[in-house]
C-alpha positions as CSV (number, residue, x, y, z in Angstrom):
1,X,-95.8,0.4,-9.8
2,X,-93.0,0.6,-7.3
3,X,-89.8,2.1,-9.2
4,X,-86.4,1.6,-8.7
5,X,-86.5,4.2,-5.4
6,X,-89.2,2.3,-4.2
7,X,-87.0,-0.8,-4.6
8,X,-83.8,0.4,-3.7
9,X,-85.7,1.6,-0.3
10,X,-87.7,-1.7,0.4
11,X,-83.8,-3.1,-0.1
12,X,-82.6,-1.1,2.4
13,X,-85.3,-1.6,4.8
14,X,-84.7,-5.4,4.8
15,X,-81.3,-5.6,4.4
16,X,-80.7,-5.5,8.5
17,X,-83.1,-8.1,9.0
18,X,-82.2,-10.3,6.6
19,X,-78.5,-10.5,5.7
20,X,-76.5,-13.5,8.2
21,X,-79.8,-15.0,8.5
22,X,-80.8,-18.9,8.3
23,X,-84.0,-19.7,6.4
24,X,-86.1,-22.1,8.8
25,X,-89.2,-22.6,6.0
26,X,-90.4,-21.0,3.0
27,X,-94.3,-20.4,3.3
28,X,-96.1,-20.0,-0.4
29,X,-99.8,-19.5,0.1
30,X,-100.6,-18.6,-3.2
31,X,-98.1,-19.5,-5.9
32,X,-100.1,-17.5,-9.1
33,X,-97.7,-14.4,-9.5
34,X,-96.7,-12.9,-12.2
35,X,-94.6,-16.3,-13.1
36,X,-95.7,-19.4,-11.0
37,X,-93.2,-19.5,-7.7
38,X,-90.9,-22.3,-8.5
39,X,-91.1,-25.5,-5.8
40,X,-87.5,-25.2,-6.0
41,X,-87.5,-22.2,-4.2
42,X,-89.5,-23.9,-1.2
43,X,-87.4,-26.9,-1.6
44,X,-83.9,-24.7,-2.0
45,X,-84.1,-22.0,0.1
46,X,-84.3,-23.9,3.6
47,X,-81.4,-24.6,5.9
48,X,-79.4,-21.3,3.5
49,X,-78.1,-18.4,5.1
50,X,-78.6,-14.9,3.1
51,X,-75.5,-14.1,2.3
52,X,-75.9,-10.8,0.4
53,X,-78.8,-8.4,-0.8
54,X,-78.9,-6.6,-4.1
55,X,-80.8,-4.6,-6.2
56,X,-80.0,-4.7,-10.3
57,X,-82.8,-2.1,-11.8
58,X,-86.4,-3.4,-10.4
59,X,-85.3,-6.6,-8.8
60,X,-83.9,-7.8,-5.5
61,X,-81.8,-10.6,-5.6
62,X,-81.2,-12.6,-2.0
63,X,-78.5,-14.8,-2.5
64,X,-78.1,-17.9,-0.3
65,X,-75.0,-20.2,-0.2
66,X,-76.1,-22.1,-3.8
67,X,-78.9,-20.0,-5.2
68,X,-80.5,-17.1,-5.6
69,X,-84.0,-15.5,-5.4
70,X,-85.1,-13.2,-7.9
71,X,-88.1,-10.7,-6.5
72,X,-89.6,-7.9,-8.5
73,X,-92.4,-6.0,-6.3
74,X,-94.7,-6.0,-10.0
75,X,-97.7,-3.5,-10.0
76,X,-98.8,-3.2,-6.1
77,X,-96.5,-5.6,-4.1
78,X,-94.1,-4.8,-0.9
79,X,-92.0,-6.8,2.0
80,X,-92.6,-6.4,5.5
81,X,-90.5,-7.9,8.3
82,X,-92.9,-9.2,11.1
83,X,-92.2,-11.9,14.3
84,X,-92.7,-15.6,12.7
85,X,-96.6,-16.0,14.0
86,X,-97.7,-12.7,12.6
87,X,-101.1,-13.9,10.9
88,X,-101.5,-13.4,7.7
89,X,-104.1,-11.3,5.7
90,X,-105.8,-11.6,2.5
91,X,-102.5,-10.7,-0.3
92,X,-99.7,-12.4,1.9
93,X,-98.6,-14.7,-0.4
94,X,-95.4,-15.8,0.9
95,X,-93.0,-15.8,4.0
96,X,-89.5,-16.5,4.1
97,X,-89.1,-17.3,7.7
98,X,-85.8,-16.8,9.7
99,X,-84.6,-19.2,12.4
100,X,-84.7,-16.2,14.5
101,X,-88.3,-15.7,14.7
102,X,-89.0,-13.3,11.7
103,X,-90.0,-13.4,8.6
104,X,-89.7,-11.6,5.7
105,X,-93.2,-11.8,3.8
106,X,-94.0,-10.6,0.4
107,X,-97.6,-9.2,0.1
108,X,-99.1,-8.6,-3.8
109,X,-102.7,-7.5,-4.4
110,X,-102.7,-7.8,-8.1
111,X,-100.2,-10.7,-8.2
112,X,-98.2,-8.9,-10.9
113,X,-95.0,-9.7,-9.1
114,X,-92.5,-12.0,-9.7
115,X,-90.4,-14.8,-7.1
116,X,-88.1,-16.7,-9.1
117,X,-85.0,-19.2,-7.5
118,X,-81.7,-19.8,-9.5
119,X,-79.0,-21.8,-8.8
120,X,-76.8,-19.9,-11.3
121,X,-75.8,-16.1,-11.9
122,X,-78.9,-14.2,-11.2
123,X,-77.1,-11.3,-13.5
124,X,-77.3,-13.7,-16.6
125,X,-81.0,-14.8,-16.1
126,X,-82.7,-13.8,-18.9
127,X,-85.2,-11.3,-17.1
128,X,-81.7,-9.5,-16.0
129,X,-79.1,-10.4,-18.7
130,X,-80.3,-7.6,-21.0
131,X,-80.8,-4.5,-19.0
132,X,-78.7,-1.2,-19.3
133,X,-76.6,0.3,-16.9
134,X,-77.3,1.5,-13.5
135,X,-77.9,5.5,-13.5
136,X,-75.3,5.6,-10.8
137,X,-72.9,3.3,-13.4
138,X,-69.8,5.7,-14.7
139,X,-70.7,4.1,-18.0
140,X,-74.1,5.6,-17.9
141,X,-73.3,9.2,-19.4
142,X,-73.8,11.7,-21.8
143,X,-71.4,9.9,-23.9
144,X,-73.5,6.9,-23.5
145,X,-76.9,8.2,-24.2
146,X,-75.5,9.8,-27.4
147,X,-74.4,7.1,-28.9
148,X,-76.7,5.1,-28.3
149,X,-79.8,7.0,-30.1
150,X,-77.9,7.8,-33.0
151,X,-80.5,7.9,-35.7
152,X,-83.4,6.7,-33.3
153,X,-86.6,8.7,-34.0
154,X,-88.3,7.2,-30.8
155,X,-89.4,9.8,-28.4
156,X,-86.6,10.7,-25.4
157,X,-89.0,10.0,-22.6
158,X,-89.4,6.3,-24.5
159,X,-85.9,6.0,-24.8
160,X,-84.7,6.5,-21.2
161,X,-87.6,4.3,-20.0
162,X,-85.9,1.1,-22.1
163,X,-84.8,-0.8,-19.2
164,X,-82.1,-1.6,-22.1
165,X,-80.8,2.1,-22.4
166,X,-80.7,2.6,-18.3
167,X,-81.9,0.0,-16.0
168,X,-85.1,1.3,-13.4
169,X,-85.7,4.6,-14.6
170,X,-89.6,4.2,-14.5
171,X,-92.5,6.6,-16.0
172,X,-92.8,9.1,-12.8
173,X,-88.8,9.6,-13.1
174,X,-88.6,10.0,-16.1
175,X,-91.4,12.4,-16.7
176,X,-89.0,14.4,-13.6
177,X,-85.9,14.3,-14.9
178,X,-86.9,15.3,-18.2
179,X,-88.4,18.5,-16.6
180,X,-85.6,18.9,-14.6
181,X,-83.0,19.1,-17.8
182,X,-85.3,20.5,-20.1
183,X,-86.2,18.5,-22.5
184,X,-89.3,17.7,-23.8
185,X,-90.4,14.2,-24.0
186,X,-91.3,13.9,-27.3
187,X,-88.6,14.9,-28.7
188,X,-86.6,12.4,-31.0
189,X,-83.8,10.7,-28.9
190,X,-81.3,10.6,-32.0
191,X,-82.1,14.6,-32.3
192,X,-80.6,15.5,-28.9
193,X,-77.4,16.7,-28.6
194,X,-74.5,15.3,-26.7
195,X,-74.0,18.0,-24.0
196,X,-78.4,17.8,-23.8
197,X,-77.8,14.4,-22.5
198,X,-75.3,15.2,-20.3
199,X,-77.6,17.2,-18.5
200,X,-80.3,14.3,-18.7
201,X,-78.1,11.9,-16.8
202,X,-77.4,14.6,-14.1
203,X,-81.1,15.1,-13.9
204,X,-81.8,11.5,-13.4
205,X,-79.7,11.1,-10.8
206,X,-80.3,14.1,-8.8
207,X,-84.1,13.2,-9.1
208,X,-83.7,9.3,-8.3
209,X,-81.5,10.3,-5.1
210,X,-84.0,13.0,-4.1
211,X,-86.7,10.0,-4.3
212,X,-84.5,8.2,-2.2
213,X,-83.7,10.0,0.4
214,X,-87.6,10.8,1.0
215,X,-88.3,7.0,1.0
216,X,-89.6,6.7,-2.5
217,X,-92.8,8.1,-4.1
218,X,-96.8,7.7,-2.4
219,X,-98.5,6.0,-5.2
220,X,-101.4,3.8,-4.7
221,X,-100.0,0.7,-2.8
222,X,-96.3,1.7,-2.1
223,X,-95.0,1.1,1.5
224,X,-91.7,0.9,2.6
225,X,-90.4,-2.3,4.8
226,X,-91.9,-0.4,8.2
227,X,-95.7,0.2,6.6
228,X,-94.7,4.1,5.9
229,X,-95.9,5.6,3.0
230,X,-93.1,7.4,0.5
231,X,-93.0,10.9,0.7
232,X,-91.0,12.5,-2.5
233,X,-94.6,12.3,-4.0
234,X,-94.7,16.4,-2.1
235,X,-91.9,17.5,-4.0
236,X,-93.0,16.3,-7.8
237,X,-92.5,18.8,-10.3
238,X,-94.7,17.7,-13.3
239,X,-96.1,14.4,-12.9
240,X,-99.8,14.3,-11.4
241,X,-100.1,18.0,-12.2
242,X,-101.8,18.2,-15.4
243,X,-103.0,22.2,-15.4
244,X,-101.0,23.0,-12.6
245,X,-98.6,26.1,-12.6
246,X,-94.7,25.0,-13.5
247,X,-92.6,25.7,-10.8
248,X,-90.1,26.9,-12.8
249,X,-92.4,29.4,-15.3
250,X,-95.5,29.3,-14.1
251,X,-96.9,28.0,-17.6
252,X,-99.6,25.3,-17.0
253,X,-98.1,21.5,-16.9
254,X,-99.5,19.8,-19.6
255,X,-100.6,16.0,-19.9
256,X,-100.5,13.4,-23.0
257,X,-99.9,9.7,-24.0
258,X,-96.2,8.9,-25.2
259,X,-95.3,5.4,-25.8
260,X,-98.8,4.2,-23.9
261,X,-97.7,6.1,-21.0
262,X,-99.0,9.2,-19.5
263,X,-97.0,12.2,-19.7
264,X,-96.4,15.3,-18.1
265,X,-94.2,18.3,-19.2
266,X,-94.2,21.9,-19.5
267,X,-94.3,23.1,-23.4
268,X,-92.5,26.5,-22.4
269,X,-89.7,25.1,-20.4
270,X,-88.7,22.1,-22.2
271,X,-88.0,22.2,-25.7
């Protein structure tokens, strides 16, 4: 699944392209995502200009002059920019074209994505309203994280990966940062102590702009706006390499199933 790196560069690979830019048509080939694309959007969209781009934790958010169009990229999906009569293949299910010539076209093998319109404050739709900081936010801190697992006995790793604690921090990320501050992911979030989380919220952060930087992580379908793969998936420390030597100690990464998700830590380094 692309994570927020993965989003935050697809954001930056579009913004150029897309920002000051009237919408001629909305093409929807297949409407069966995750949620069923609104006609609105269709209907909507036209005849707007993109006014701004964001990214809030997973999702992009284009906002026009009286809406706004919620994306999330779900298990496998990615935008390309192409010229307007670029042919389509089998998983483009929609294009946003430009009065330009381009068009901004969402593909989705598994359909697990999700293209929403609203006319009202994207921040407050109910897919957004609830999540957490951003890791970048000055409120997400040590403070933060502290108080909020007070007497929680749900593993850390779970914890962090609440898009309600911190918005975007994904499996891969998590299982990194973790490593990084040395912690291990099991451990109970409300038996961490306060200056422990400091060093988890430095940890994300250096790990999430490391990610960035290299264009995000190579897993399965990822691409960035261009067709280029990630390539921060070089420089993981634990996840993927079950048996493999720590980089740190040397001690074998280990793998098991926290929360549903696959895990990877090193038992001597993170405690």
């Amino acid at each position: 699944m692309p994570e927020l790196p993965e989003v935050e560069t697809a954001l930056r690979g579009i913004r150029p392209y897309v920002i000051g830019e009237a919408v001629a048509r909305v093409v929807v080939r297949d409407p069966r995502l995750r949620w069923p694309i609104p006609k609105a959007l269709g209907a909507e969209l036209p005849a707007q200009t993109i006014v701004r781009i964001k990214r809030r934790g997973k999702y992009l958010l284009l906002y026009g002059q009286t809406g706004c169009a919620i994306l999330h990229l779900g298990m496998s999906g990615s935008l390309r920019i192409f010229p307007a009569e670029t042919a389509p293949e089998k998983h483009d299910h929609v294009d946003i074209v430009f009065t330009n010539g381009t068009l901004l076209r969402l593909r989705d093998p598994r359909r697990f994505g999700t293209l929403l319109w609203t006319r009202g404050d994207p921040l407050a739709h109910p897919l957004l309203a609830n999540l957490g900081p951003e890791p970048w936010d000055p409120a997400f801190n040590g403070a933060y994280l502290h108080q909020r697992a007070r007497h929680r006995r749900l593993p850390v790793k779970s914890f962090v990966m609440d898009s309600r604690t911190v918005a975007g921090v994904g499996n891969i990320y998590a299982n990194e940062a973790l490593h990084l501050a040395g912690i291990h992911p099991a451990r109970r979030a409300g038996r961490i102590a306060h200056r422990r989380y400091d060093a988890l919220v430095g940890a994300i952060r250096t790990v999430l702009d490391a990610a960035i930087a290299q264009g995000g992580t190579t897993l399965r379908d990822f691409v960035d706006s261009a067709g280029r793969a990630g390539y921060f998936k070089q420089r993981l420390r634990v996840y993927h390499r079950a048996g493999k030597p720590c980089s740190s100690c040397h001690a074998p990464i280990r793998q098991r199933s926290i929360g549903q998700r696959t895990t990877f830590f090193c038992s001597s380094c993170q405690h």
